[in-house]
N, C-alpha and C positions, 0 to 999 in steps of 0.2 A: 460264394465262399462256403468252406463245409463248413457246418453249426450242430449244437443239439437242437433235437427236435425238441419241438414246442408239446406243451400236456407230458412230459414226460416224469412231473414229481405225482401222479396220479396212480401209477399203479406198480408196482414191484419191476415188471419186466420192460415197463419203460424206464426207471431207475435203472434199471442194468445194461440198457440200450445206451444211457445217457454218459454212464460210466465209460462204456467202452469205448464209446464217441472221442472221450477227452485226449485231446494232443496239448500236451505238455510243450509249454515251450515256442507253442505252435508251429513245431515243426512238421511238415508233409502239406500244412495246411497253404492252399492257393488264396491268394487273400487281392490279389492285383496282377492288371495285364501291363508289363513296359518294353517297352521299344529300347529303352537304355542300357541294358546289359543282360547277359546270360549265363548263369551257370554250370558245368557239368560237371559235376566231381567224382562221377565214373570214368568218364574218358582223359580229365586234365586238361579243360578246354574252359577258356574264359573270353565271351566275343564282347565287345566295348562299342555301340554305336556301330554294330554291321561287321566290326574288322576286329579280328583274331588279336588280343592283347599284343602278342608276339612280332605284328606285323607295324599295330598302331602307336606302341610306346616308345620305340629307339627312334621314330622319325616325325611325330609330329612335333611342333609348339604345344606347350598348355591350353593357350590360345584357340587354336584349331581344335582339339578336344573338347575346349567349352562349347566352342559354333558348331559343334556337329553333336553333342549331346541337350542343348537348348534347342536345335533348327532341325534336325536328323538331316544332317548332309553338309559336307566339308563345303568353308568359306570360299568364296573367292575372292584377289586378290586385296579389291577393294572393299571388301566387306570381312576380311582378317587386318585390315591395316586399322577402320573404323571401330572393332571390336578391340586393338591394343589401344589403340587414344581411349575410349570410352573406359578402361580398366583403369589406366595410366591418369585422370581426370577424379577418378573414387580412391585413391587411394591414401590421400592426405585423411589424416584420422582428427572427426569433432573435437573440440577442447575438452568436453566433457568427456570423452571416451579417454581422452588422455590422462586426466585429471584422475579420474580413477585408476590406470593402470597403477599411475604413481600410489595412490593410496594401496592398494593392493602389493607394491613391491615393499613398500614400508614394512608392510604384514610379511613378506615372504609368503607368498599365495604360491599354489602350484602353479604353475603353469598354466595348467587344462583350467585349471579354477577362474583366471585371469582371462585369457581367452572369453570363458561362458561369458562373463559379468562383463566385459567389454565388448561382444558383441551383443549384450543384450540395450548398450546405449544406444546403437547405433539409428534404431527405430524414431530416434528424435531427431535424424538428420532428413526423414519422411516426409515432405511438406504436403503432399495430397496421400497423405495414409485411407482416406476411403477410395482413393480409384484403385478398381480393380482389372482394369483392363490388362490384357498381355503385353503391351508395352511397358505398361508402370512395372507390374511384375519382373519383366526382363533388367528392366533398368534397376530395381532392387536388388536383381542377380549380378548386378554386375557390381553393385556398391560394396555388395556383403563379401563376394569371390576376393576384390581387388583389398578390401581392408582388412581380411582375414589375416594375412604376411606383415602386414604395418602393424597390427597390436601383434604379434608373435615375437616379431624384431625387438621392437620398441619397447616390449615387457624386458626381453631377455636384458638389453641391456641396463635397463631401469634398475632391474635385482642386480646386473652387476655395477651400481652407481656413476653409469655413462647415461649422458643424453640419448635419447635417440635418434635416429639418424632420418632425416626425409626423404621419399620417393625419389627415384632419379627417374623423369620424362622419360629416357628414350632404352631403358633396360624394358627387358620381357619378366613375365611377370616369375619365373624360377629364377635367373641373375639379380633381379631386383632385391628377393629375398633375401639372399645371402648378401647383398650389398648394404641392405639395409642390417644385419645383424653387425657385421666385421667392419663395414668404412670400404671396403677394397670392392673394386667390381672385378668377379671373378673371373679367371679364366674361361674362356669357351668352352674347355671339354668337361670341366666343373659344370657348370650351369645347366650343359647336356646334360649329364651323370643323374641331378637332380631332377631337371624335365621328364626324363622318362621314369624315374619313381614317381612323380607327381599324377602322368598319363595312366602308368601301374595302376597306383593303389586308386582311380578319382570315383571309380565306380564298382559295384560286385554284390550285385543282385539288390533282394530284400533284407540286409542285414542288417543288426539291433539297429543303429543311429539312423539306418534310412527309415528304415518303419516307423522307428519314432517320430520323422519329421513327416513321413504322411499322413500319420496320427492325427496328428496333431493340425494341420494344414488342413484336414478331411473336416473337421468343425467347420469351415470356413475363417478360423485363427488366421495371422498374420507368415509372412514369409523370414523374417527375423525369429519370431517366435518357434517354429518350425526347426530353426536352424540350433538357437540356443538350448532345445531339449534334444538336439541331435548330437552336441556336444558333450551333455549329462554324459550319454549312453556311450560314446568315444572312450569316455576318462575310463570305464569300467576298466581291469588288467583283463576280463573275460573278450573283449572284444580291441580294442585299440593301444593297450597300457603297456603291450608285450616285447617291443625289438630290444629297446635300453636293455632288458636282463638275455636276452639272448648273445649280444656282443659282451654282458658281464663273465656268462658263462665261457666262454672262448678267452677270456682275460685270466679266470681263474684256473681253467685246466693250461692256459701258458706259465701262472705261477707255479701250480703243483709240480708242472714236468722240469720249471726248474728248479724246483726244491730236491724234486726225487731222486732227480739225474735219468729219472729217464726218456726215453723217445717221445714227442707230443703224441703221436697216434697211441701208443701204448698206455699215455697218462688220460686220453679220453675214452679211451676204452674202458678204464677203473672206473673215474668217474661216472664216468653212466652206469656202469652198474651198480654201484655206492647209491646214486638216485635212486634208481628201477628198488634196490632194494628198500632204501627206506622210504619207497610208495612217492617219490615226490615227482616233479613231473620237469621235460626236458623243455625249454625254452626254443619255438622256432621250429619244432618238430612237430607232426599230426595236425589234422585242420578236421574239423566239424562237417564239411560238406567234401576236401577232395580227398579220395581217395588212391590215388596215385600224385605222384610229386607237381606239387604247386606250381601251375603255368609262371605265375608272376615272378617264383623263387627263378626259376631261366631265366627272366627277362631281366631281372635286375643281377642276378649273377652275370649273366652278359656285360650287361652295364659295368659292373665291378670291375670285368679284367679288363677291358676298354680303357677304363678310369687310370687304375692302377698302374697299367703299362705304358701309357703318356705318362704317368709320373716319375714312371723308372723306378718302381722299389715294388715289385711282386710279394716282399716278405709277408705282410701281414694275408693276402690272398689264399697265398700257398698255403697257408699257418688255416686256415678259416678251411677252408677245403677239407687238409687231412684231420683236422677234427668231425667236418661233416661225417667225410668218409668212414672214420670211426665209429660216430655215435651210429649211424644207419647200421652196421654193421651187428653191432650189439643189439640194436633195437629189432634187428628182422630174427635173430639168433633167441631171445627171450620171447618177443611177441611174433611167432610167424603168423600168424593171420591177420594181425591188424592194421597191416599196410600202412604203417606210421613212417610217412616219407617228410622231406623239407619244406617246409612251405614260406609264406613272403616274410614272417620276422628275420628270420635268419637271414637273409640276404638283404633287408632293410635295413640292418642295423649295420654294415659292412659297407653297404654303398652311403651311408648319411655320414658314418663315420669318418669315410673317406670325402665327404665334401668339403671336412669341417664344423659336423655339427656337432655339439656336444648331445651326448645321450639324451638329458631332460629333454632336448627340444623334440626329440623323434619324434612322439606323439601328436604334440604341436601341427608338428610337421605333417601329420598324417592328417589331420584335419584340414590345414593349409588346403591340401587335395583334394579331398572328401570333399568341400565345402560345392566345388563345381559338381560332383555328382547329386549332393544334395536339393540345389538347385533347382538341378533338372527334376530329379524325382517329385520335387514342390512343384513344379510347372506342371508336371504332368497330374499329379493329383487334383491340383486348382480344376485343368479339363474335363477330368473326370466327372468332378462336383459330386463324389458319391462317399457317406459318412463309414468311417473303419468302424463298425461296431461289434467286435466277438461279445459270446455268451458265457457263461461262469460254469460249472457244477458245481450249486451247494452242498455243504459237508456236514452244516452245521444241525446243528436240533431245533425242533420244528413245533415243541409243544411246551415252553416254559413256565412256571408259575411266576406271577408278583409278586416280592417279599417287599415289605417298608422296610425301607435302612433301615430301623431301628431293631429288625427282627433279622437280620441277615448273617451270616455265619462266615469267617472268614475259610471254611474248609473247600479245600479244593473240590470243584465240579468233577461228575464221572467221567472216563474217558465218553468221548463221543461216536455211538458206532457209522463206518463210513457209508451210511447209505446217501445214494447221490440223488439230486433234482434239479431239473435246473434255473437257473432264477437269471434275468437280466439284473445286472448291479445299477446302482444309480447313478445319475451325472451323465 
């Protein structure tokens, strides 16, 4: 892992070393080797367990995604049928896990909020919490994956004053989902629509909530534990908060164009530059690492027209498109060089919406998935057994005097000038 060098608050020019060391962010920084997924966000390539998102998302089960990023290598047949019993088995949720959603929907908790705190019970359904062997583990992974959808369900309807609904045996684990939200077991080409965003989003790289859950795993911590500070970093809008206002935005420029009277593509094309100019930012659009259009935006766009045209009503698709079309338009017209193309909110928020999900749950929903990528990343840290520990540079002042309260001044200290050192923190 790069680091600052050590002795470097000793002498000026290793302060300056120390400085230029610092990656913010820790971006660029290699911090772990995984077998689970890969990024390119120069070329627009995302591989998932060996196979190209593109190829792995529209055909497998959830299922087969879990067994081939816990085991590296697709189930067979009797060992994807023993992997849906073993999910199907965890997914009745503890009385205590229950117990609180309710107290939580009493509250009107968020969602992601409810989530955390309900899988943080889960750890009391652990009856050999000290074995650490790979099988306990795995079995953990399957507790936490499988009841992820039962508190998501089971909150949603709590806040809206329905019972919740219990696991059905023989659903997989994307129709279960939505069965357990609505009462109805959903169509096939529904529950597909959904699987393959699930496949989509389950993994993609070292991002915030994964690294969080190595973090935190890398102590030797727990596998639940791992999971609920994975959820923290989910809720953030910076990383998982974002499809809901992406599908808001496509709702508000269909009001404005029919306020205006004019064309939808003409009324997004304002809009965006009405944003662009008051600095504010488009929802769904630009990604941090691709730089050319979002592998997963195709693959759930795919998903989309699939959905939509079994349903026979292309309008809201068509509607979603020529707004894309729009916005890219203006966005390559004001920013041409910063390659600000579509990426997965946008087409997340279009294909859930079209499953049926209401907005709040999207995020939810994003975790629902995540949760299997999470997993694995925990599994694979456990093997590792090796502690994440980055280093700091101090900024702070290095030579203070003692005042006794009673002689202390409430005047604001000097600025502090930024000379760097660097200091391990503590804990």
């Amino acid at each position: 892992m790069t680091g600052i060098p050590e002795g470097s608050r000793e002498a000026g020019a290793g302060r300056t070393a120390a400085a230029a060391a610092l990656a913010r962010g820790l971006e660029g920084v290699v911090v772990a080797q995984t077998r689970l997924s890969k990024v390119d966000g120069e070329r627009g390539e995302l591989i998932i367990g060996g196979f190209p998102v593109e190829r792995l998302a529209p055909q497998a089960s959830f299922e087969e995604v879990l067994y081939l990023l816990w085991h590296d290598r697709l189930p067979t047949r009797a060992e994807l049928d023993a992997l849906r019993r073993r999910l199907a088995a965890e997914r009745t949720l503890p009385a205590a896990t229950v117990a609180l959603l309710r107290t939580a929907a009493a509250r009107r908790a968020p969602a992601m909020d409810a989530l955390r705190m309900a899988v943080a019970t889960l750890s009391l359904s652990d009856d050999h919490p000290e074995d650490g062997s790979r099988a306990a583990n795995l079995r953990r992974a399957s507790a936490l994956v499988g009841r992820f959808p039962t508190i998501v369900a089971a909150y949603w309807r709590l806040l809206h004053g329905r019972d919740p609904i219990d696991p059905h045996p023989r659903l997989g684990h994307a129709a279960n989902f939505l069965h357990m939200i609505s009462g109805e077991e959903p169509p096939p080409e529904v529950a597909r629509a959904l699987e393959t965003y699930l496949n989509t989003v389950v993994d993609h790289g070292l991002n915030a909530s994964t690294f969080t859950a190595r973090v935190i795993v890398s102590t030797r911590s727990d596998m639940c534990s791992a999971l609920v500070g994975a959820i923290g970093a989910l809720k953030g809008p910076l990383h998982g908060g974002a499809p809901g206002p992406a599908l808001d935005m496509v709702f508000e420029i269909q009001a404005r164009a029919a306020s205006s009277g004019r064309a939808l593509g003409e009324e997004a094309a304002a809009y965006t530059r009405d944003v662009l100019a008051a600095g504010g930012r488009l929802m769904g659009f630009g990604h941090r690492v691709y730089k050319v259009r979002d592998p997963r935006a195709e693959v759930l766009g795919a998903a989309a027209v699939r959905l939509f045209q079994r349903a026979g009503d292309m309008r809201l698709y068509d509607e979603v498109r020529t707004v894309e079309e729009a916005v890219l338009g203006v966005l390559h017209e004001h920013k041409p060089g910063r390659r600000l193309e579509t990426n997965v909110e946008f087409y997340t928020a279009l294909l859930l919406h079209g499953v049926g999900l209401d907005s709040l749950l999207f995020s939810p929903t994003f975790a629902v998935a995540r949760a299997g990528g999470w997993t694995a990343h925990v599994l694979e840290q456990i093997g590792e057994d090796h502690l994440i520990r980055p280093s700091s540079v101090y900024v702070g002042p290095r030579a203070r005097s003692w005042v006794p309260v009673e002689r202390r001044s409430s005047t604001a200290p000097a600025p502090v000038p930024l000379e760097a050192s660097t200091q391990m923190s503590a804990g």
